[in-house]
N, C-alpha and C positions, 0 to 999 in steps of 0.2 A: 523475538518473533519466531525463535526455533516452534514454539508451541502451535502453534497455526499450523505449518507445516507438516507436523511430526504425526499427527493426526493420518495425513495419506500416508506417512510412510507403514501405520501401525494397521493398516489392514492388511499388508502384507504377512502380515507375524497372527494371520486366526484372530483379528479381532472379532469380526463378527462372532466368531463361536462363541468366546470367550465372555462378550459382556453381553451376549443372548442378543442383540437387533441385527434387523436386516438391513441389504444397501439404503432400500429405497427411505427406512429410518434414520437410518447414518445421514442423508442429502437432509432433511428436516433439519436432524441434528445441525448439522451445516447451515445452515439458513437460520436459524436461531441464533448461535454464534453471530451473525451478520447482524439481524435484527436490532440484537442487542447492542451493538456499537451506533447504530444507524440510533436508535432513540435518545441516547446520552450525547451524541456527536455534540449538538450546539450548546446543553446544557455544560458541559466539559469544558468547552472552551470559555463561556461566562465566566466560569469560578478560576479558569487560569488567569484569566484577565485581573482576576481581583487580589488572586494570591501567590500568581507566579509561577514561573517553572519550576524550580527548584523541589518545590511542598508539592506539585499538583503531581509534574509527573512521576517524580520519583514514590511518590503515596501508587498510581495508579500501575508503575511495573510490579514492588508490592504486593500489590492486592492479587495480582493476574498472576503471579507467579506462585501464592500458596492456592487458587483456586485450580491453578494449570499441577501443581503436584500431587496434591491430594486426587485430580479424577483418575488417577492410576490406580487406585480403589473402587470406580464407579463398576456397576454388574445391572443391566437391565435397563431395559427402554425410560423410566422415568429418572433415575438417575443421569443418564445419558444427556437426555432431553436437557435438564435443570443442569446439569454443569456446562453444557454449551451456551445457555442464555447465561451464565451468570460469568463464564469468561468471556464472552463479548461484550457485557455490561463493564465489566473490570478493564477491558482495554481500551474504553471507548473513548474518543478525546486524545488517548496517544499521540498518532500521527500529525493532527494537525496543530494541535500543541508545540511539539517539538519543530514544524514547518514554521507557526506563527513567528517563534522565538529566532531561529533562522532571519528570519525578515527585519528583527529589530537589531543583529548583529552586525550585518552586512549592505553596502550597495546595492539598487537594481542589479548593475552591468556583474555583480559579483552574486548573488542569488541562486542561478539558475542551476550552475556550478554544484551550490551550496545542496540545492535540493535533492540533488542526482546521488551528491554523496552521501545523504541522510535515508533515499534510496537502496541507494548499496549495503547499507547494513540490514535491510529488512533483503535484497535480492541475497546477500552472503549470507544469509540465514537460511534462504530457501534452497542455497546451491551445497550449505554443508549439511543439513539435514539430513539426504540420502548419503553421505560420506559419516554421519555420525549414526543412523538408523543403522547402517550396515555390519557395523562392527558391536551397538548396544543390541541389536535385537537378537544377536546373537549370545546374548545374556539368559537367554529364555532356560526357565530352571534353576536360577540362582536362587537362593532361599524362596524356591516355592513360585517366583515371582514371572509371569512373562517377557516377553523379551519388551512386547509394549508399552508392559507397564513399567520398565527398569527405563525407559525413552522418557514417558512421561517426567517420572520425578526424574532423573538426573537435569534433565531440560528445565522443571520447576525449578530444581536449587539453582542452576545458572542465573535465570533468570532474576529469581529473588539477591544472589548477590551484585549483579548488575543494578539492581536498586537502591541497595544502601549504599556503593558507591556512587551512586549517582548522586544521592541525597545529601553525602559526605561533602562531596568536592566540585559540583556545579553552581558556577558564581550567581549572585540573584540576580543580577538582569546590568545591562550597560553603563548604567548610570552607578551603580553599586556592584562592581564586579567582586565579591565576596562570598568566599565558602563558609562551611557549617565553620569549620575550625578559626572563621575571622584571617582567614589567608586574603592578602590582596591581590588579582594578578597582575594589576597595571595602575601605577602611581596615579595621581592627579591630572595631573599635563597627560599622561596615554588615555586614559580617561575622558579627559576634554576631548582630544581631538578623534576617539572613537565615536562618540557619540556626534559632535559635529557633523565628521563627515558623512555619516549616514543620513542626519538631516538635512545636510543642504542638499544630497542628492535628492531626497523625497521628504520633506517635510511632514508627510501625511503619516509618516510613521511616529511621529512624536506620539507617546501616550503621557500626555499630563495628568491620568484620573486613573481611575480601580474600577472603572465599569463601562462595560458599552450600553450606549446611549438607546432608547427606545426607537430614536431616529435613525440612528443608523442600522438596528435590527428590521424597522421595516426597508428601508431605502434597500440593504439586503435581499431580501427576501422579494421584494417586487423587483429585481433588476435582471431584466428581460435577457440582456447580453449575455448572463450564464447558463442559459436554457443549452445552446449547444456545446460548452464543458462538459455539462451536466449530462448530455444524453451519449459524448463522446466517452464520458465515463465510466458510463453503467455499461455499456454496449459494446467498448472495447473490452475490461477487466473482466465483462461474465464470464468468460471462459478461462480466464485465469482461476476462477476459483475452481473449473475442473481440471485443472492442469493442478495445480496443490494439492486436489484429495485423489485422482486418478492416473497421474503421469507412470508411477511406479508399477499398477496392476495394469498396463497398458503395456509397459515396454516386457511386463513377465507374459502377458499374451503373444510377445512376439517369439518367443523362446528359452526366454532365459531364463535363473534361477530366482526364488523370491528377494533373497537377500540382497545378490548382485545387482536386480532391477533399479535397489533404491541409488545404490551409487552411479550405477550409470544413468538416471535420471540428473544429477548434479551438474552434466557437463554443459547442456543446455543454459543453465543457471549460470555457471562461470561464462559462459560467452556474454551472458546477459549484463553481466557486469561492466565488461571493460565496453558494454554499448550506450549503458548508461552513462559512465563518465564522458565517452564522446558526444554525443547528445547534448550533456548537458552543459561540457566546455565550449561546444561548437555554437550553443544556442546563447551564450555570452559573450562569446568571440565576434561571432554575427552580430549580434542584436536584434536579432530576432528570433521569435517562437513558433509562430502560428505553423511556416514552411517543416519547418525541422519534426511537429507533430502531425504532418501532414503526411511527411517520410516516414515518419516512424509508424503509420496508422497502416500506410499504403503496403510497406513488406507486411506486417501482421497481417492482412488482409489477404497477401499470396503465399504466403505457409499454410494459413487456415485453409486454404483452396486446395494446395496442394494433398493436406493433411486428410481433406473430405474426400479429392479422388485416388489417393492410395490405399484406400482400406481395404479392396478386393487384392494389393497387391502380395504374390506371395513369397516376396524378396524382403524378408522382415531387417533385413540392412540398410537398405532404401528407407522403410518406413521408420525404423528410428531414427536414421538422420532427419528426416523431415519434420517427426516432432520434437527431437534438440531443437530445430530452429525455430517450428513455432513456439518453445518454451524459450529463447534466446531472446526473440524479435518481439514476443505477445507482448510487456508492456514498457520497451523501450521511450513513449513517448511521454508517458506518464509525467514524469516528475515535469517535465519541460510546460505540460500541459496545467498542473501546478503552478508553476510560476509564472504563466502566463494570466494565469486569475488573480493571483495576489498581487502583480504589478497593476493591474485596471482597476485593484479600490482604491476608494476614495479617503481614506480616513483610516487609522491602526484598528479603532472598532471593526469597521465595517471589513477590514482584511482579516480579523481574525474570525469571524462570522464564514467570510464565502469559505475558507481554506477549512471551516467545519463542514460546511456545505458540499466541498470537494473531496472530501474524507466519507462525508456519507454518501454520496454516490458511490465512491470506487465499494462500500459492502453493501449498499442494496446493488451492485452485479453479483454481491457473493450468491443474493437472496435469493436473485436471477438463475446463475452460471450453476448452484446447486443441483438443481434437477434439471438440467440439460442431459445427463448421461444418466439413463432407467436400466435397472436391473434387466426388465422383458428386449430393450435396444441393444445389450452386450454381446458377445463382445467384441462386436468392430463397431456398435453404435454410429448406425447411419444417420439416425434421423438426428443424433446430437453436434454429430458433425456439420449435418445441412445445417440447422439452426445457430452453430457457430459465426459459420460462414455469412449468414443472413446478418447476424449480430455486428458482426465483425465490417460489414458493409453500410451499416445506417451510420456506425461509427467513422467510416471513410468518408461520409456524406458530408455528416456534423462537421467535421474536419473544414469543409470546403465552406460551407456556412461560417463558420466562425472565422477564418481566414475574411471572407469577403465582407461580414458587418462590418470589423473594423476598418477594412479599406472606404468603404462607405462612409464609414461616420469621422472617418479622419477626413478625408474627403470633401466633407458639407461641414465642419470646423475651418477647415481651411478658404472656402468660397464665402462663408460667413465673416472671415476678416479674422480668423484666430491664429494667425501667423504662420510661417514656415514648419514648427516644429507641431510634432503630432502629437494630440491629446491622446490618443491609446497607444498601448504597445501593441505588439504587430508581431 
């Protein structure tokens, strides 16, 4: 996921000069990338279902890693254009792929945990980015070559060998824990009782077939309940995607040098991290979700504020602690918020569908959050901030919505005579 990333850090280093487009084409750019994941999202998840982790995802790091090294060669607005849709096309499916499979490994009460830390590697990604931009872009001139474009490929071959490892040595699935190489990781009897125990906790994760069902694609897609995920998702994450392509020419408007911006943009990111884990231990620990994404929505919600009325200030020390925290705090609830959806299906089909569902909201806010911050609004971009803040607040909302349906509908299960224990999670 360095690749996402690397992108803001590469306008620091004269991109625009260099591959001829403007901001306001870069946000395009941006939002195509999104696009592009957002249209493959369900289709992705189908064919994981059919043919597993192992071939899907490791085919899909692969593909995104020679698309993400070769655009260190791209020069000019259609070029530009066309390698962002096609690396969004190449990662699309990623995320809740690797979520899906999460889910058939592990417990509910052991889940949420699980999500936070699958999290962490796309947040570690984003906090070493400006700590690996700072020291690669400083390559500029090496055979010829910019400092952004030495980011790009070095990032791509990562990337790509992260794949064929992956392809190498991740087992096919619980029931067949088995690498490329025929390595076993756990006998017959660990075996039994991994898979067991995951099913007597949830039964509904059994997948006995290679396809989801027609019925559970609609029963998906018409289920009213993920309306406020869904809006909780777009409306908090929009402004994550300005924080990815902006954070770094933000903190160099506050003073500082272009290189240095990108590292000190990281730290925000390492706080993020160790918020995540707490998050998402705490929201298993508990056993509950809804509260814990309601905390995490609610800080987001008073950084953003914050962050909207320090722009006039002229203490640029104040102002970059403020946006470390909104870069810290922005999408702490996330993953919790995640595993609050895939606990309320019904069926492995129908969890592997919403958790596509949940994946393509969080990049239609990229599609969103792209053009929140305009060239003619820089550079203290008021009017991106107010809309932030607005964004940042329907998603406060949603918060409370979704908290309260399922109080409601456990609620009227239980008046109904469906016994003590609640039919949603919470």
């Amino acid at each position: 996921m360095l690749i996402t990333y690397g992108s803001g850090n590469a306008l620091t280093d004269f991109f625009f000069k260099d591959t001829g487009i403007t901001q306001n084409q870069f946000n395009i750019g941006q939002q195509l990338l999104s696009l592009g994941i957002v249209l493959l999202e369900v289709p992705s998840n189908y064919i994981l279902y059919r043919v597993g982790p192992t071939k899907w995802i490791s085919g899909q790091i692969i593909a995104w890693g020679l698309v993400a090294t070769f655009q260190a060669f791209q020069h000019g607005v259609p070029a530009f254009m066309i390698t962002r849709l096609l690396l969004g096309l190449m990662e699309s499916g990623f995320i809740p792929a690797g979520l899906y499979t999460i889910t058939r490994w592990y417990k509910n009460e052991e889940t949420t945990k699980r999500f936070a830390w699958f999290f962490i590697g796309n947040g570690t990604a984003q906090a070493c980015s400006g700590l690996v931009a700072y020291g690669v872009l400083q390559m500029r001139g090496v055979s010829g070559l910019g400092g952004w474009q030495w980011l790009f490929i070095l990032e791509g071959i990562l990337t790509l060998t992260v794949g064929v490892i992956f392809a190498l040595f991740f087992p096919r699935s619980p029931t067949n824990p088995v690498n490329l190489f025929k390595k076993r990781y756990f006998n017959e009897r660990e075996t039994y009782i991994l898979v067991s125990r995951v099913l007597l906790d949830d039964p509904t994760k059994e997948q006995g077939r290679k396809n989801v069902t027609g019925v559970e694609l609609k029963r998906t897609f018409t289920n009213w309940r993920l309306i406020p995920h869904v809006l909780i998702t777009i409306c908090g994450l929009a402004p994550a995607a300005v924080m990815m392509s902006y954070a770094p020419t933000l903190i160099k408007t506050y003073g500082y040098g272009r290189l240095r911006s990108n590292a000190m943009v990281s730290i925000g990111s390492w706080i993020a991290l160790i918020m995540y884990v707490t998050w998402g231990w705490a929201a298993d620990k508990w056993g509950r979700r809804g509260p814990l994404v309601f905390l995490g929505m609610l800080l987001w919600w008073i950084f953003a504020l914050c962050n909207r009325l320090e722009i006039h200030n002229k203490n640029n020390k104040i102002r970059f602690v403020v946006l470390c925290l909104g870069v810290a705090f922005g999408t702490v609830w996330h993953a919790v918020n995640g595993s609050w959806m895939a606990m309320n299906a019904r069926s492995a089909g129908e969890r592997s569908i919403t958790l596509a569902i949940f994946i393509m909201s969080a990049n239609t806010s990229g599609i969103v959050g792209s053009q929140l911050f305009q060239a003619k609004d820089g550079p203290l971009y008021p009017v991106g901030w107010s809309i932030i803040v607005a964004l940042a607040s329907v998603a406060l909302f949603m918060t409370v919505v979704a908290n309260v349906q399922y109080w409601l509908l456990n609620r009227k299960v239980r008046g109904e005579g469906g016994g003590e224990k609640d039919l949603y999670q919470t």
